[in-house]
Structures are given as structure tokens and as C-alpha cells.
N, C-alpha and C positions, 0 to 999 in steps of 0.2 A: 414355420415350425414343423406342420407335415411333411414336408421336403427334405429336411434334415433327418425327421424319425425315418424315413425311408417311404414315405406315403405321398407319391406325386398324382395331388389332382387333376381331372377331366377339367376345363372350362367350365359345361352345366353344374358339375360337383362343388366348384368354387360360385358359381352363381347362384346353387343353394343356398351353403353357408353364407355369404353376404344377404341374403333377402331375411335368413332365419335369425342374425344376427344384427338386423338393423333394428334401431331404439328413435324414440317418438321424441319429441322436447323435453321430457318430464324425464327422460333417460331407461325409460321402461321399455319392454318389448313392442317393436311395434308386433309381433306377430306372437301371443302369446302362445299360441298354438302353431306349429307346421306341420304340414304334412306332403310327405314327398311319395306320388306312387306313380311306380315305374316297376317295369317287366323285369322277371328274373337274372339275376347275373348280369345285372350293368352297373351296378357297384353302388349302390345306394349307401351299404357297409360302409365306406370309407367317409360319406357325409358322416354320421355318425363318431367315426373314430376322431377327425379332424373337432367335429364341436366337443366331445368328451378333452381332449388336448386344450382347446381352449377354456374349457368350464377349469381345470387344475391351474395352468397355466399365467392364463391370464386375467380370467375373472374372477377367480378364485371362490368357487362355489363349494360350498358346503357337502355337500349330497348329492352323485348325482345317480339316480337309479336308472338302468339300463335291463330292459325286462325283455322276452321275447318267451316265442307260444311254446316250447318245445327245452328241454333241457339240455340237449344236443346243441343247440342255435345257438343260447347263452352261452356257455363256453367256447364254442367258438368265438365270437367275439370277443369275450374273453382272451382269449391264445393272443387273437390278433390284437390287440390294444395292448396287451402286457408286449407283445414285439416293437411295438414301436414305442412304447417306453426305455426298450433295453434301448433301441437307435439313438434316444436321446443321450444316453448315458451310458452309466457301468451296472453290469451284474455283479452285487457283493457278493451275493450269495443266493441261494435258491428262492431264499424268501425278502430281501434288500436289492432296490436298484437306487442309484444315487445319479442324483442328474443339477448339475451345477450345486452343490452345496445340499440341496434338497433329499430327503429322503423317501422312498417309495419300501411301504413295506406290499409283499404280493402274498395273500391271504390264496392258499390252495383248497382248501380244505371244501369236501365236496357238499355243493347249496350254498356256500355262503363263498363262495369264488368274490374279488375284489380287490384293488388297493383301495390304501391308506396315504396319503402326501401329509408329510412334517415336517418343520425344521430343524434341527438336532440341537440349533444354536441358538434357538427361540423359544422356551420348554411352553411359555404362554400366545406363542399362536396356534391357534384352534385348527387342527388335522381337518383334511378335504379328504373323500373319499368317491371312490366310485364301485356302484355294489352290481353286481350282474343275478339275477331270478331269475326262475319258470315261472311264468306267469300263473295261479289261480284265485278264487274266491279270494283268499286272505292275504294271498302274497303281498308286500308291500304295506302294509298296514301299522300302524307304528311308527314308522318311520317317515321325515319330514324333509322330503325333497325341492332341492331347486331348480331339476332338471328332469323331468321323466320319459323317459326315450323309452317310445311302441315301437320295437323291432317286428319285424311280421305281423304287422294291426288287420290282418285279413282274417287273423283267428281270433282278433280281442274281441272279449263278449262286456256287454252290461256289466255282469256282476265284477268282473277283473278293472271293469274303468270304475265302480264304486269305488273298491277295495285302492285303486289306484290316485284316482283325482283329487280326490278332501286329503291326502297329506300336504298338500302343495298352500292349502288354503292361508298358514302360517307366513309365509315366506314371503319376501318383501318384493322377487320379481321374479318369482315365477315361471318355469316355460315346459308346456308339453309337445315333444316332438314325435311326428308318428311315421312311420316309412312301408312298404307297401307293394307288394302286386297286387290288384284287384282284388273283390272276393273272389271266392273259386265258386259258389251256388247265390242262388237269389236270397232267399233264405240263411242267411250266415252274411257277418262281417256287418253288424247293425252299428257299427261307431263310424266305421269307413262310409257307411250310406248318410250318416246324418254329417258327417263332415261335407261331401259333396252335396248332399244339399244345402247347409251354408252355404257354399262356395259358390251356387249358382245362386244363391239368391242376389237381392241388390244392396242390401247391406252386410258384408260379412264379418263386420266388427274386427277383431285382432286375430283372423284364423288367415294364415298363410297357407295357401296350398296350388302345387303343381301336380298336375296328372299329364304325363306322355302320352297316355294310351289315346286309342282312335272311337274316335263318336259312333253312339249307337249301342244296341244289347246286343249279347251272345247269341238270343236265341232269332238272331234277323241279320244278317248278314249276308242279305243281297246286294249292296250298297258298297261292300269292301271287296276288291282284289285281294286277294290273300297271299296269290303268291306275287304279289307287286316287291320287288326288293326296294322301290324310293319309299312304301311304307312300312317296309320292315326298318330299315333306317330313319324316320320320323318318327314312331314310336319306341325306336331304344335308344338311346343317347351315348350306348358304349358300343352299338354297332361298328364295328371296323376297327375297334380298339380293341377290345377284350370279350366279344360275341362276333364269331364271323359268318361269313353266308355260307358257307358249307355247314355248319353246326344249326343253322334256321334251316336251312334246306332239309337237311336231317329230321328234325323237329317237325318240319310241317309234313313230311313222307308219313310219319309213323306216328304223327297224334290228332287225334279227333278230332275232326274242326274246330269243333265249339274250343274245345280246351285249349288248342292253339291261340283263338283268338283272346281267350283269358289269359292264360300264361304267358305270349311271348307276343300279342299286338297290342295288350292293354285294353281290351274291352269288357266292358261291367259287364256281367249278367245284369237280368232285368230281377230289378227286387220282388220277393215275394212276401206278404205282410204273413204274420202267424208262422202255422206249419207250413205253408204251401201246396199242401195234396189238393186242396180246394181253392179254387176262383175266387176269393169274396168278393169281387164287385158282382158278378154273377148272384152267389147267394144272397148280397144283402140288397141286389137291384130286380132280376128276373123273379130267381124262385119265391123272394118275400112276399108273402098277402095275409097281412096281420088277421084278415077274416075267413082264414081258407077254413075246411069243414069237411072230414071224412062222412062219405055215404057209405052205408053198407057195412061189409067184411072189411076186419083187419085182421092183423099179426100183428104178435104181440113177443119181445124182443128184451132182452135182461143182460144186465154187465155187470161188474164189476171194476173198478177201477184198479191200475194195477198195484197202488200202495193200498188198496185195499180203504182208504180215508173214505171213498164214495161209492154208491152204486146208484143206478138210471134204470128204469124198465121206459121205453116207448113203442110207439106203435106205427103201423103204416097199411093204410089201405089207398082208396080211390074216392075222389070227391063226382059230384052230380055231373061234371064237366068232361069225365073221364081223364083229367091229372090226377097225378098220385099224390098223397097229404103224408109227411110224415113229423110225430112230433112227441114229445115227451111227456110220460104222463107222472111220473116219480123220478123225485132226484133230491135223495137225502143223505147227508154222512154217513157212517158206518155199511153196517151190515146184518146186522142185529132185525133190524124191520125187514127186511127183504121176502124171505117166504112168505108171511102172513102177506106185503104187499102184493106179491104175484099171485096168489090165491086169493084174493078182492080181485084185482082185475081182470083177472082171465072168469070168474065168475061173472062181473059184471059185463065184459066184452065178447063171451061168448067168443072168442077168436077162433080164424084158422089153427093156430101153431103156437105155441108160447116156442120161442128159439134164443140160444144163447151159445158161447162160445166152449170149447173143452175147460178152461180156467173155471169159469163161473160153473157150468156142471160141477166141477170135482169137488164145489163149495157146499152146491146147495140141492144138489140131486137126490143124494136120501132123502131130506128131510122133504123135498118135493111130493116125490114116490110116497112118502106118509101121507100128505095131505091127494093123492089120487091123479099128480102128475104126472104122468110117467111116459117113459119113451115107449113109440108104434110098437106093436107085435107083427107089424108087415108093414114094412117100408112101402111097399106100393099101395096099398091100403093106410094110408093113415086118418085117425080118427079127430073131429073137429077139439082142441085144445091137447091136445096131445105133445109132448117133450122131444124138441129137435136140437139133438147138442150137432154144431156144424164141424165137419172136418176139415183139414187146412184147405183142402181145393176146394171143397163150398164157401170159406173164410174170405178163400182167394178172388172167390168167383163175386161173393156178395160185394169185396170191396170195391172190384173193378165195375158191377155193375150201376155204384152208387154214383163212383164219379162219374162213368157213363152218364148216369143221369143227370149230372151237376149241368156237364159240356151242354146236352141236348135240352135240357129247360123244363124236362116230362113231369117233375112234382115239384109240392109249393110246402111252402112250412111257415110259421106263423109267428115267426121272429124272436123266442126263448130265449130269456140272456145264455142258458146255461149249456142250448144249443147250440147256438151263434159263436161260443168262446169254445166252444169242441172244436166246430168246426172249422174256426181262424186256427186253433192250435194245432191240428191233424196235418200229422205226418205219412206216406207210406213210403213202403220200400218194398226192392225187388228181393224173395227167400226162396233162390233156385229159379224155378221157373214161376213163381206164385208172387203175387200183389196184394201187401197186409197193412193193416195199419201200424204203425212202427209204437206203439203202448208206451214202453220208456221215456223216449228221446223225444216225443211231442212237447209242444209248449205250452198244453193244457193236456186236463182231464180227459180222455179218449172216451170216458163210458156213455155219455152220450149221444156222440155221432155213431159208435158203435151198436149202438140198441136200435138204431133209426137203419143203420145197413140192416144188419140181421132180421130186423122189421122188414123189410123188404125183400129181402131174399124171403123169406117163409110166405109175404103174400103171393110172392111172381111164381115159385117155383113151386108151391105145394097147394095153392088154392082148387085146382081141377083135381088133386088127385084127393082130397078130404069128401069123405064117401056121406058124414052125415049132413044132408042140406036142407033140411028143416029146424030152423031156429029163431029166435025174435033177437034184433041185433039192435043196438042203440041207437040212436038218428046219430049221435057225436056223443064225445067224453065229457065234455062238460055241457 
């Protein structure tokens, strides 16, 4: 039937569809899930197009929702599935194709792009349809599929496969199809990581899945030939067909390694759990010591969170051992408590610095300044608890210094849930020349890995130049 619509399969393409379309004794999917992931532009599309043809067709399925990450994506497929409808048939008209008797109405209308299959001579057989989305939070939702086809599942998140999977729950057989390059970061494409780990495990239930790409992560790639053309050929399966070596040649000249071996040899990046700016087997193996214990001088470090739902004051000096301790000493909703709390603790901790970010200044500076916090009269002179709001290259400097210190092992911290889920959730990113924490896009709270940076910047960088050094400092916070 592809063949006549004008859509001549590869072999692999046709040995897709035979694996995703085989059924168990009970006549159910054996594979209620597939997943096909393969390198850019070797036609994964037309797997796709061929089982949407069969779900009308021949199996006559109800629903079948065709979703992809981008709105651009979906219509195209779109374009092309309504082409090979016209091959079957006739165009009645703009919005009517008629194909043996049947009719296809084609729904243009922009977001809700799809047909409709009827039969004009049958008013009581129930319409089949195929619906094409952009995939987000809600998309999908309401509506109760037999088929739901992840087009570019390198960008589905959690909340899209909620939004997505429980419509299917109804339905008497089911099948979720997912297609696929790689992720493109370690950090993204968390449906794609748990499918291959199924797939490696030793039971993988009803999940079909092929991967072409070549073993190993992105970021190790001493093990591969890159420019080997018998693995540019193992990993693409439409190599010499519709990708040629001149166009990989090209490709491999002018992109990045790493990216090459994601994009066009199929090799995973190496997952990173949380945000990823931080190690956590690091932090919750080396730096944890549930009993660690600031000696001495600290700084003392205040945030704000960015929706403003939470703020964190903590602190960071040095333990008896000469590592550094850093760890949170407030961490409550709002905002409302925040001065009165910074004014207890910088009384009780006598600190180097109370330090905090430009944001959080712009919040709580005045009312600081009332209670006798205020910023140096001589930056090189500054006085012990005295207001250091950071500017973005200090911002920059503290953030890079923290991970510094993650890599090197130099401080300990005393295991905080509230720390611990900052810092799985912390993100940074490169802003020009500068290294920040990325506040939005993280996948937690940033205020208190942030208070514990900023904690450290004011003891490293301002403790020699705090002029008064006679004070009675707590043995610890608590």
C-alpha cells in the first residue's frame, strides 16, 4: 500500500514495521511500545507514515495522534502523509480525497491540522482519524488514542508523556511509537534514557526498540574512528541511499565532534541526573560528612528564589581540618521573614560578610540599611558583617569557584535535603564570557546552592581584607 501511495521502503524501514506490528497469541501488541532511534535523515518519517496508512487502512483504528516537539515538524508530516493519501486516490477538492469509495476529509485549519476517514455509504461506521500536535503540557489530553506516535522523542519531557500516556489507558490495544536521534545533552531526553534502560535490562516486557547508533558516550570517544566510512555506514541505515559520503564528509569537517557523534553516528551522551552543573555522585559520596562542623570565621550568604515562593540564608567558613563546611542555616517560603532573619544571624555569627546577589539586594537593601546593614564605605577596607551585593563577574567568579570546588573535593557539607535537591537541580550556563547559575531553567530551587556559592566567595575573597579582628565567634550554628 506504501508503494502504490508513492512511499518505497528501505529493507530496515520494512523491518521496523514487521517487528512494531507483530502481535502475541492473545492478538495484542507484542511490542506495546517501539522505539526506533536512528541518526538524522535516514528516513525514520516514512516508518511512521507507512504504520499511520496501516492504523486507517487496515486496522482500522480509531485515533491516531501523531505529535512532534516543534510545530514546524508536525505539519510537515502532516504535508507528507496527506501526499500519499492524494497517491492513493483522488483530490475532490481542497479539503476531500476519495480513495476506493472511502472518504478522507483534510482538516487545514492551523493546530488542529488532520484527516478524518468515512464512508459516505455507511452513515453508522464510526470515522477514523489522524490528528498531528505540538507537543506540550496539555496537549493531547482529552482525547483517547490507539496509536500515539513520539516523533522527535529526543525533546519529550515527563510532563508531555503525562499529558500523553493515560489517554491510551481506555483502549483495548494500545501502542505507543517513539522515533528518535539521540538526546542532543545528558541532561534532556529523560523518556529516551528510561526506554534504553529497559531495553538493556533482562526483562523488557512489551517495549520494542532499535538503536543504530554506536556504543559508548559523547563525551569519550577514544574507542571510535570517526572518520571510518564502514561506521558511518553501520550507524545510518539510509547511508548510500538518501545520506551520501560527501554530505557526512561535510558534516564531519564543520561540526563539533562531540555533536557529530550525536547527530550523525548515534552516540548517547552520558546522562546527567538533576541539573547537571554538579557531580552528584561526587557530592553525595566525597563532599558528604553528615558530621562536618564549621571552625572559626564564616560568611554568611542570602537568596532569594526566582519566583520569589522561597529564600535560604547559609553560610560557609572552614572546619578544624582546614576543608571548607558549607551549609544552610534558613530555608523558608516567602519573604516576609527574611530581614529580621538576616539580622539574628549575622548577630549571632558575627560573620566576615553577609553577601547576596543584585536581585536579592534590590529586595531587601533598604530595609537592611535600616536595621545597620549596609554596604563598605571603602571596598578595600571593609568592615566585619558588612553588605556585599556581587556583580555579574564576582557572580561569575563565585560560581566557577564552587564547582571548582565540587571537581577538587576542598569542602564538606552535611547532607540538607534542601541543599542536596539545589544542588541535583542546578543548572549553569555560559552569559558572554561569564559562568552563572541558570535560576529559571533549573530543575529545583537555585536559592540554596546559591547562598552556599556566595557563602564562599565572601569567606575566600574578603576574609584578609575585614580590618576588624577581634571578635568572639561561635564554636558552630548549632
Amino acid at each position: 500500500m506504501a508503494r502504490v501511495a508513492g512511499l518505497e521502503l528501505d529493507q530496515w524501514q520494512q523491518d521496523a514495521l514487521e517487528l512494531m506490528l507483530s502481535i502475541r497469541a492473545d492478538r495484542k501488541w507484542a511490542c506495546r511500545e517501539y522505539a526506533e532511534i536512528v541518526s538524522r535523515q535516514n528516513g525514520k518519517g516514512a516508518i511512521l507514515e507507512a504504520r499511520a496508512l496501516a492504523g486507517l487502512f487496515v486496522l482500522n483504528e480509531q485515533l491516531i495522534m501523531w505529535s512532534a516537539h516543534e510545530v514546524k515538524t508536525a505539519l510537515e508530516a502532516f504535508r507528507r502523509l496527506k501526499a500519499l493519501l492524494v497517491g492513493l486516490g483522488e483530490m475532490l477538492n481542497e479539503n476531500l480525497i476519495e480513495i476506493d469509495g472511502l472518504h478522507i476529509k483534510v482538516n487545514n485549519t492551523n493546530g488542529s491540522e488532520g484527516f478524518e476517514l468515512f464512508d459516505p455509504s455507511d452513515p453508522k461506521r464510526p470515522s477514523q482519524r489522524v490528528k498531528f500536535i505540538a507537543r506540550s503540557k496539555g496537549s493531547g489530553r482529552g482525547f483517547s488514542g490507539d496509536v500515539n506516535i513520539i516523533d522527535e522523542a529526543f525533546a519529550y519531557t515527563d510532563e508531555q508523556h503525562s499529558a500523553l500516556k493515560f489517554t491510551m489507558a481506555a483502549r483495548p490495544n494500545p501502542q505507543m511509537i517513539y522515533t528518535s536521534s539521540p538526546p542532543l545533552t545528558g541532561d534532556t531526553g529523560p523518556i529516551l534514557f528510561r526506554l534504553r534502560t529497559r531495553a538493556e535490562s533482562s526483562t523488557t516486557g512489551n517495549l520494542g526498540f532499535r538503536d543504530w547508533g554506536a556504543e559508548g558516550n559523547a563525551s569519550e570517544l577514544g574507542h571510535l574512528d570517526l572518520d571510518s566510512r564502514d561506521l558511518w555506514a553501520r550507524t545510518n541505515p539510509g547511508y548510500g541511499i538518501r545520506i551520501d559520503e560527501e554530505t557526512v564528509q561535510d558534516e564531519r569537517d564543520s561540526v563539533r565532534e562531540e555533536n557529530f557523534a550525536i547527530e550523525r553516528i548515534g552516540v548517547w551522551p552520558k546522562q546527567i541526573s538533576g541539573g547537571g552543573a554538579i557531580d552528584m555522585g561526587v557530592w553525595r559520596g566525597k563532599l558528604l560528612d553528615p558530621g562536618s562542623k564549621r571552625h572559626g570565621d564564616v560568611a554568611l550568604a542570602v537568596d532569594i528564589a526566582p519566583k520569589r515562593d522561597y529564600a535560604a540564608i547559609g553560610i560557609y567558613g572552614n572546619r578544624e581540618d582546614g576543608l571548607g563546611h558549607g551549609q544552610i542555616v534558613e530555608y523558608q517560603p516567602g519573604t516576609d521573614w527574611l530581614v529580621d532573619a538576616v539580622v539574628k544571624w549575622r548577630s549571632a555569627l558575627d560573620p566576615l560578610a553577609v553577601v547576596m546577589g543584585r536581585g536579592t539586594a534590590a529586595s531587601i537593601e533598604v530595609e537592611l540599611k535600616k536595621q545597620g546593614i549596609a554596604r563598605p564605605e571603602d571596598l578595600e577596607k571593609p568592615k566585619r558583617g558588612e553588605l556585599h551585593v556581587l556583580t555579574a563577574t564576582q557572580m561569575s567568579g563565585a560560581v566557577g569557584q564552587l564547582l571548582d570546588a565540587v571537581k577538587q573535593g576542598s569542602f564538606r557539607h552535611t547532607g540538607q535535603r534542601e541543599l542536596d535537591n539545589s544542588a541535583e537541580g542546578a543548572r549553569a550556563k555560559q552569559n558572554g564570557d561569564s559562568l552563572v547559575w541558570e535560576l529559571k531553567n533549573s530543575a529545583a530551587d537555585t536559592s540554596p546552592i546559591v547562598t552556599v556559592t556566595g557563602a564562599r566567595w565572601g569567606f575566600t575573597s574578603l576574609g584578609h581584607l575585614v580590618q576588624d579582628a577581634n571578635y568572639d565567634v561561635l564554636e558552630s550554628v548549632y
